[in-house]
C-alpha positions in Angstrom: 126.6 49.8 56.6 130.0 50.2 54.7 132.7 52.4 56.0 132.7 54.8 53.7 128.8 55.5 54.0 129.7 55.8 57.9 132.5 58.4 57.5 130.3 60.6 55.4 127.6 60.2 58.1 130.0 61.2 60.8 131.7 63.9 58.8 128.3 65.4 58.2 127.3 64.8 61.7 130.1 67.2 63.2 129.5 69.3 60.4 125.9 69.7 61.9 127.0 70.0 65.4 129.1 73.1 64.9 126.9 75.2 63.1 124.8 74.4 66.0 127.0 75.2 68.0 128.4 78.8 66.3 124.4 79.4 65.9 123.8 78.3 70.2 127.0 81.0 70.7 125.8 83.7 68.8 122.3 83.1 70.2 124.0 83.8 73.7 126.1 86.9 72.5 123.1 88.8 71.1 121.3 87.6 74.5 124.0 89.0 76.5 124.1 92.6 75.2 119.9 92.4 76.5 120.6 90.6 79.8 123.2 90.5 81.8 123.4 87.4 84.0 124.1 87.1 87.4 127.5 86.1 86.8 128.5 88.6 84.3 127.7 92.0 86.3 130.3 93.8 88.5 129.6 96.7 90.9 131.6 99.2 92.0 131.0 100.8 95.4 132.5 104.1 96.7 132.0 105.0 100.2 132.7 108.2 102.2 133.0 106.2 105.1 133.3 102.3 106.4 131.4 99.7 108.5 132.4 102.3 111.3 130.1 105.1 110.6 126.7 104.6 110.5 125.5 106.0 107.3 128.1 104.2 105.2 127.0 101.1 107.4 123.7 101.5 105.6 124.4 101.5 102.5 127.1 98.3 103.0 124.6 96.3 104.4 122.2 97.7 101.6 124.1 96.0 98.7 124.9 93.1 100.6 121.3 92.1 100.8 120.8 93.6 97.0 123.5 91.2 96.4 122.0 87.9 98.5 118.5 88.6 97.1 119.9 88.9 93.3 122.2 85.7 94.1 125.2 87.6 93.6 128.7 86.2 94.8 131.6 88.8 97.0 133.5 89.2 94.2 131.3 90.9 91.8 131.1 93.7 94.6 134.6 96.0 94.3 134.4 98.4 97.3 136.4 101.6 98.0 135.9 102.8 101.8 136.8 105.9 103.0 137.2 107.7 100.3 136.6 112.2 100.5 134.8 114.4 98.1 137.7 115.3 96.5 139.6 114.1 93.6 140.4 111.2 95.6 137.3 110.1 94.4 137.7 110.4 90.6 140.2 107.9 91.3 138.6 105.5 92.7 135.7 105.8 90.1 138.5 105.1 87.4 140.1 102.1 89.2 137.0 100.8 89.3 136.3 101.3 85.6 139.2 99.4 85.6 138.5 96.7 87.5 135.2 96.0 85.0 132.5 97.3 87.2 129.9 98.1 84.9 127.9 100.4 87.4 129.3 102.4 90.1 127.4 103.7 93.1 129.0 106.7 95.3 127.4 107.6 98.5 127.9 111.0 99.2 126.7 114.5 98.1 130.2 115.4 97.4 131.4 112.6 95.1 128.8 114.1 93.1 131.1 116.5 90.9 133.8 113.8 90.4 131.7 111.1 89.5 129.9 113.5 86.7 133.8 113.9 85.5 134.2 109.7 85.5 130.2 109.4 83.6 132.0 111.9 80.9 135.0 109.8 80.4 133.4 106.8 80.5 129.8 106.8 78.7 129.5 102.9 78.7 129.4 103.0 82.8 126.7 103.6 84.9 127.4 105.9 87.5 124.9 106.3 90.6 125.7 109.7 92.6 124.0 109.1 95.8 121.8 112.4 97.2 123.0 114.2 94.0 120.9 116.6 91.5 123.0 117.2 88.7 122.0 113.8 86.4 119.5 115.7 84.1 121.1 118.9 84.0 124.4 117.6 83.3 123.1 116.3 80.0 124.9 112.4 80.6 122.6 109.5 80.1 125.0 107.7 82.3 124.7 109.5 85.3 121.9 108.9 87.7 121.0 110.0 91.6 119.2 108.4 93.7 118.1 109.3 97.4 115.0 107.9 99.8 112.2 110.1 101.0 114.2 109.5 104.5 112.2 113.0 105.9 108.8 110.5 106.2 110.8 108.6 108.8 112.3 111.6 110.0 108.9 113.0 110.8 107.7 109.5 111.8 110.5 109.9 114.5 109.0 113.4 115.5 106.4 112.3 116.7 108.0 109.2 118.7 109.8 112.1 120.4 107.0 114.5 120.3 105.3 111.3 122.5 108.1 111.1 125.0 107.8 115.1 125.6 103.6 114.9 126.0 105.0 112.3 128.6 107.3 114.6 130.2 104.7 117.1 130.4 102.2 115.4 132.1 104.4 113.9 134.3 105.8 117.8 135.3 109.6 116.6 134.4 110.4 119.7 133.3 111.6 122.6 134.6 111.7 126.4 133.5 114.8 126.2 131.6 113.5 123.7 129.5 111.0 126.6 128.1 111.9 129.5 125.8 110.1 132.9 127.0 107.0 132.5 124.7 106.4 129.3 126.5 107.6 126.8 124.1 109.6 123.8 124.7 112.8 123.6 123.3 114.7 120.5 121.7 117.7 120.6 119.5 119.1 119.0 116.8 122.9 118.2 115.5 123.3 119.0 111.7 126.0 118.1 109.5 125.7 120.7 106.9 122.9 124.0 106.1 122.2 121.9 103.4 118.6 121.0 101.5 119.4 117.5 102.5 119.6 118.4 106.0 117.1 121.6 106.4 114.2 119.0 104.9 115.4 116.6 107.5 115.2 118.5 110.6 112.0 120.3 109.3 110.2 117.2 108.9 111.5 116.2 112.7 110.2 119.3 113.9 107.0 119.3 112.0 106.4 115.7 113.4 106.9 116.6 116.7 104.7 119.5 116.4 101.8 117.1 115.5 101.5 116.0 118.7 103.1 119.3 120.8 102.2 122.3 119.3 104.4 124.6 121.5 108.3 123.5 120.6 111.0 125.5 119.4 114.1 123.8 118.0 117.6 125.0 118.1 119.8 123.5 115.1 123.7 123.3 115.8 125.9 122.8 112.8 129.2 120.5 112.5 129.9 121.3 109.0 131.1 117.8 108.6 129.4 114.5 108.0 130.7 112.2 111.0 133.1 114.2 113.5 132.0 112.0 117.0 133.7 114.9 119.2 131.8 117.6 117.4 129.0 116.4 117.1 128.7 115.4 121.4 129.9 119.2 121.5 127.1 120.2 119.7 124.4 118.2 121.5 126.0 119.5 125.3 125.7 122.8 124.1 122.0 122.0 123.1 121.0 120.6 126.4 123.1 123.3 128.3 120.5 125.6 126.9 117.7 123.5 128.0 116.8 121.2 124.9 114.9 118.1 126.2 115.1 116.5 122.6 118.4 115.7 120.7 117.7 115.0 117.3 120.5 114.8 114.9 121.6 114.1 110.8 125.7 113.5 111.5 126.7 110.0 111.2 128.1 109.1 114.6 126.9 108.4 117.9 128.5 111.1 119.7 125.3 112.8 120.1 123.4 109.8 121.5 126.3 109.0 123.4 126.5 112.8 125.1 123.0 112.6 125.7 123.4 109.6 128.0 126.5 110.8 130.0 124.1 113.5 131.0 121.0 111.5 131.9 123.6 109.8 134.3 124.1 113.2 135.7 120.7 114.2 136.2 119.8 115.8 133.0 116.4 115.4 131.6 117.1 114.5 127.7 116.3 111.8 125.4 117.7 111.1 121.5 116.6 110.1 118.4 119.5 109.1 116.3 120.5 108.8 112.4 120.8 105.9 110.3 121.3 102.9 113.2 120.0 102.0 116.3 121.4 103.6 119.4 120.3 101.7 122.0 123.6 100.1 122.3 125.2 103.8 123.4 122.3 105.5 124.9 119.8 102.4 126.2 118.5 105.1 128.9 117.9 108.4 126.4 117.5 106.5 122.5 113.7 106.6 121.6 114.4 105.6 117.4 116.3 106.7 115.0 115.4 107.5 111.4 116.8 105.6 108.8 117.2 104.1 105.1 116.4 100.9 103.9 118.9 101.4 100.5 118.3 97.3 99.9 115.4 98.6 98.1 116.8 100.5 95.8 120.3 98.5 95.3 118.5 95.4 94.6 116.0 97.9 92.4 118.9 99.2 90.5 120.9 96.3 89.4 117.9 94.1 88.6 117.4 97.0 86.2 120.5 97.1 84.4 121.1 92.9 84.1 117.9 93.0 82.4 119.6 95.5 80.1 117.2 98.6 81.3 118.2 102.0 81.5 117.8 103.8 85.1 116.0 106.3 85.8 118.0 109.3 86.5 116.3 110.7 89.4 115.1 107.9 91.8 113.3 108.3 95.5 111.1 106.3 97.4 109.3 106.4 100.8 107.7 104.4 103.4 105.2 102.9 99.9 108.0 100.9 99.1 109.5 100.4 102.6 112.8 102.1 101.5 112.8 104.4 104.8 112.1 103.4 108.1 112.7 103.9 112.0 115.1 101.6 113.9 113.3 99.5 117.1 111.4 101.9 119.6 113.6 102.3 122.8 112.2 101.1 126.1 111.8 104.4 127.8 109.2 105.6 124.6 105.9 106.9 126.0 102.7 104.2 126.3 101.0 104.2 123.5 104.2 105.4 120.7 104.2 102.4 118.9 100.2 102.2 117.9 100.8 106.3 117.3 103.3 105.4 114.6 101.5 102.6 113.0 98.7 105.2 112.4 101.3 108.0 111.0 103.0 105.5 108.1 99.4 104.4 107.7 98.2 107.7 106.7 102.0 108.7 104.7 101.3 105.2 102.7 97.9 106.4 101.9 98.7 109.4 100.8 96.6 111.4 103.6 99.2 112.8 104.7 101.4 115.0 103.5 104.8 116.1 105.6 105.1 119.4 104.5 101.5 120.3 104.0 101.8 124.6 103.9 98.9 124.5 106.6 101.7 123.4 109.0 103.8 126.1 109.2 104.8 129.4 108.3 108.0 131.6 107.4 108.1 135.3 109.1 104.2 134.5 109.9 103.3 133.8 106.6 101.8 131.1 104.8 104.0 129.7 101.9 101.7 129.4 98.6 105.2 129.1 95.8 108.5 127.5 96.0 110.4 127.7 92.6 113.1 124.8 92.3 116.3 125.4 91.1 116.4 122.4 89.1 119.6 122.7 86.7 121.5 124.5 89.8 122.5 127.9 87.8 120.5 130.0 90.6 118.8 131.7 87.7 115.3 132.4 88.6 113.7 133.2 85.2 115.1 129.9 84.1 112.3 127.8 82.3 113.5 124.1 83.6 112.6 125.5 86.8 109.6 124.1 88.7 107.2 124.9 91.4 107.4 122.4 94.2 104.0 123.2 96.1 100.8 122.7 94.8 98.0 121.0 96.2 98.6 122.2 99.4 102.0 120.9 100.1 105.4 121.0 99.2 106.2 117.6 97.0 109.6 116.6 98.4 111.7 114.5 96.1 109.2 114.3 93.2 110.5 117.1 91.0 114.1 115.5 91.8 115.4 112.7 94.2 117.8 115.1 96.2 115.7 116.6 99.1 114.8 120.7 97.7 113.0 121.5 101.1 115.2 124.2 102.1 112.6 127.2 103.7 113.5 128.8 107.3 110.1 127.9 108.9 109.0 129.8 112.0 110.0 127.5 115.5 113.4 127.0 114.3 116.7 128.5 114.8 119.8 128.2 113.1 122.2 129.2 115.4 125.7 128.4 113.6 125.0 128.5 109.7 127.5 130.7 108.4 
């Protein structure tokens, strides 16, 4: 072969390999705006609180086992911890922006407003408002919520303490005070906030306790903040003062738990089910569960979603079907037969049998509820169309018509006794 046939062949050779090339390049840049590859997506987390409070804790070690199961390495996570519903957390949505996270998650019901004002600004963002409601009605294909259907475990954890008081009962451990004057027994429960979120919580509690004693009557005490450790052991001694035998609780610390087991040490008959982690580290002699999240299931859900290019849904919620909500390890001092009891209740919520908030399970001012409009663009207008009924085949459909919890009724049995 001469030289100069060589050369040509070369020369058209290379020519060949880069329009393969360019062709192989632009193959991958039309791929990449359809799927984004592991190594190519960022996420932005902003937290009310850190590893130190328990319902931040969740959703940490949520993403982290997203992140694991997706094969995702630490520093396409960009965290802000500790950040309030204020302003402050506008800022940290933009700095994330910044940093090329192309969806950010918030935690709280009160980043919700700022991180609306971020989706706005930013339209090629997602932005996740954890136990939100505003995504649809704000008009923003950007903006999503997301929340679990965490009142199946909290009435899965009812009846694990509705157990330990058919227990008490029968075994005559307690004493007059412990009853209200109709002869009901009372329990109590530490609330953050009069809010939906925390009114469908405690409901569900109560309702699961009910199932297995029918004659309670619970006592909420407010904190009117999320995680406040002295407030919210305050709150619990003044339940037990006035004769609760059950401390339930949705506030993020452990100082309930905790104040529930400095008074088991003194005598007191009382035992706690706790919020978001185990408590049996605090309170081994009192803790029977605690209701929690699983938010891996949703984290791994939600960014598989978007690197295949996907849109998310704006209103997201899941139960015990998908094991995204569960309750933390039974505590040794749970009555005989508790944990074959629960394996029957998720048995029948996973089925569909049954329903938390079927209407044939309470009233409100001795009436049975047939109608519960939803507010669902949050204008308090009742005429307005968007608006939905939330009960119909006998039960109110939590998180269906929305993720954010709507349950919000005063049933009969419970008391409010700080809400304003």
């Amino acid at each position: 072969m001469s030289r100069k046939l060589l050369s040509v062949l070369l020369a058209l050779s290379m020519v060949f390999c880069m329009f393969a090339f360019a062709a192989c390049s632009e193959k991958k840049e039309e791929g990449g705006d359809k799927d984004k590859a592991n190594e190519d997506i960022k996420i932005g987390a902003i937290l009310l609180g850190d590893e130190n409070e328990g319902y931040t804790f969740a959703h940490i070690d949520g993403i982290q086992k997203a992140a694991k199961a997706l094969n995702l390495k630490e520093d396409q996570i960009v965290w802000r911890y500790n950040v309030p519903e204020n302003e402050n957390c506008y800022d940290a949505a933009m700095e994330l922006v910044d940093a090329g996270c192309d969806v950010i998650f918030s935690n709280s019901f009160g980043h919700q407003t700022f991180m609306q004002q971020a989706a706005t600004e930013v339209p090629e963002v997602t932005f996740v408002a954890m136990t939100g409601d505003t995504a649809v009605s704000s008009g923003l294909d950007n903006l999503c919520n997301a929340f679990t259907k965490v009142y199946e475990s909290r009435y899965v954890s009812g009846v694990v303490a509705g157990m330990k008081l058919a227990e008490l009962v029968k075994e005559e451990k307690l004493t007059d005070k412990n009853y209200d004057a109709d002869g009901n027994i009372l329990i109590g429960y530490v609330g953050a906030y009069p809010y939906a979120e925390v009114v469908s919580g405690y409901t569900a509690f109560f309702l699961g306790i009910q199932s297995v004693v029918e004659n309670v009557a619970m006592q909420v005490q407010f904190t009117n903040e999320w995680f406040n450790i002295t407030k919210e052991s305050e709150a619990a001694n003044m339940l037990m003062a006035s004769g609760c035998v059950i401390i339930g609780q949705h506030a993020d610390s452990t100082g309930a738990p905790s104040a529930v087991q400095a008074a088991h040490e003194k005598g007191t008959v009382a035992y706690s089910v706790g919020y978001n982690i185990d408590m049996q580290s605090v309170a081994p002699d009192v803790a029977l569960t605690s209701a929690t999240n699983n938010w891996a299931v949703y984290y791994e859900y939600a960014i598989s979603t978007l690197q295949k290019g996907e849109k998310l849904p704006q209103n997201w919620a899941e139960g015990y079907e998908k094991d995204a909500v569960k309750i933390t390890e039974l505590g040794s001092v749970c009555a005989e037969g508790t944990a074959e009891k629960v394996e029957e209740v998720v048995a029948a919520i996973k089925a569909g049998e049954l329903h938390v908030f079927d209407t044939a399970k309470f009233t409100v001012k001795g009436e049975k509820v047939d109608s519960c409009v939803i507010d669902l663009n949050n204008n308090f207008e009742t005429t307005d169309p968007e608006d939905k009924e939330a009960i119909w085949d006998g039960y109110f459909h939590e998180s269906e018509l929305r993720s954010a919890p709507s349950f919000a009724l005063d049933i009969d049995g419970i008391t409010k006794l700080n809400a304003d």
